[in-house]
N, C-alpha and C positions, 0 to 999 in steps of 0.2 A: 504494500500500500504506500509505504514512504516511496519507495522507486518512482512509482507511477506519479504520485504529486509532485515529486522534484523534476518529472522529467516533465509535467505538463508546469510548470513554473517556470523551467527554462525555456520553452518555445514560448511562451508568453512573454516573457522578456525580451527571448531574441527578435521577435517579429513588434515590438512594441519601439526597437529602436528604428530611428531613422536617421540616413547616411546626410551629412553635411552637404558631401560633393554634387548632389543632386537638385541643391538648390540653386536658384537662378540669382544674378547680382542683384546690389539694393543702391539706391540712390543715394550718391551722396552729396550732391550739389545740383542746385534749379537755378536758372536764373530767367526772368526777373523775379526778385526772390520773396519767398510767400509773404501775402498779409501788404506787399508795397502798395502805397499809393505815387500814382504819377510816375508809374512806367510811362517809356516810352510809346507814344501809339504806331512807332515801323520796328517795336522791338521785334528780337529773335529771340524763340526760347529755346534753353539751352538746359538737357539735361545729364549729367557727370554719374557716372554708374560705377563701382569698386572693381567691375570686372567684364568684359566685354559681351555686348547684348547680342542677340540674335538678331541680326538686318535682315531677314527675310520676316521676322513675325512686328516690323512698326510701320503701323498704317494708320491712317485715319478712324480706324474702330478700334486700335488697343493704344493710341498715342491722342486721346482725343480734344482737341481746344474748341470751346464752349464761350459764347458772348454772348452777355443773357439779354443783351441787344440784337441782334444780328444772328445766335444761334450757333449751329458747327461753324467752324471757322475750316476755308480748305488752303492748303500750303503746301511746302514740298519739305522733303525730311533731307538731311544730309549729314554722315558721321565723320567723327574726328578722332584723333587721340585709341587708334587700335581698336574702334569701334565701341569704345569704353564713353564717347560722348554725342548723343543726340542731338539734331540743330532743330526746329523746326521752323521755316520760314513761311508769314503769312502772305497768302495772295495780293490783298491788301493789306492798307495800316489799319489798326484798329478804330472806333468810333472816341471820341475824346470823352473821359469820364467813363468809360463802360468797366464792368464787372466782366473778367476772363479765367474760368475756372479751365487748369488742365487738369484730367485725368490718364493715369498709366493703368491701364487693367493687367491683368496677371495669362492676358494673352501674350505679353510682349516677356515670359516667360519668365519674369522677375519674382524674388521673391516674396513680396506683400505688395499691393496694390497702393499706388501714391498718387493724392491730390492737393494741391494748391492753386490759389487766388492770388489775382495782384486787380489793381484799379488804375487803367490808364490816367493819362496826365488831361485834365481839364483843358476848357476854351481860355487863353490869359486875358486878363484883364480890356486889353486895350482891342484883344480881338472880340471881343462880348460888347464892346461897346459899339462895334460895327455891325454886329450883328442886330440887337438889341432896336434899334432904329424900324430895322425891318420888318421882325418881330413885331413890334408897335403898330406900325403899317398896316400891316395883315389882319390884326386884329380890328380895326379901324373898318376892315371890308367883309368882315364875316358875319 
């Protein structure tokens, strides 16, 4: 009886462990960097991985940029640094002031799934005051 328990203790053990090696890299650098306000609106996001990602699984469904303006954002992806760094460049520049959430899903074979927010850079001042006239205007005829 003791046999039989020790030997169903060890395979519960050994099948209980799981190998390091099989996990996929983890992020270690984003930029524009989460939580910023007034990124850039022609930024490039840029993500830094510990260990080289698989360029056939980053696409537009596991590499996703989101503008809760405007919606998917589409762009083109390009690596650097041994494949250990993500670009992704938007089509266009973003909307000024918008909210741009990426997401990495755990299709891009990493291992936990990462998201971050930044807040592009506002209208300045003196271009709001150009606008602002117009704005007026419009209202004027509605």
């Amino acid at each position: 009886m003791k046999k039989t328990l020790l030997t169903v203790i060890f395979f519960a053990f050994l099948f209980s462990i799981k190998t390091v090696s099989a996990q996929g890299p983890l992020v270690i650098n984003v930029s524009p960097l989460n939580q910023v306000i007034n990124a850039p609106r022609n930024s490039q996001i840029t993500v830094t991985f510990n260990a080289p990602v698989d360029t056939l699984s980053v696409n537009e469904t596991s590499f996703r940029v989101f503008s809760r303006l405007s919606g998917p954002v589409p762009g083109t992806f390009d690596f650097g640094a041994a494949d250990k760094l993500v670009r992704f460049t938007p089509d266009t520049p973003f909307l000024a002031g918008e909210w741009v959430t990426v997401t990495l899903s755990k299709a891009l074979r990493i291992q936990i799934m990462f998201r971050w927010r930044m807040v592009t850079a506002g209208i300045s001042g003196q271009k709001l005051r150009q606008v602002l006239p117009t704005i007026h205007c419009l209202r004027l005829f509605l």
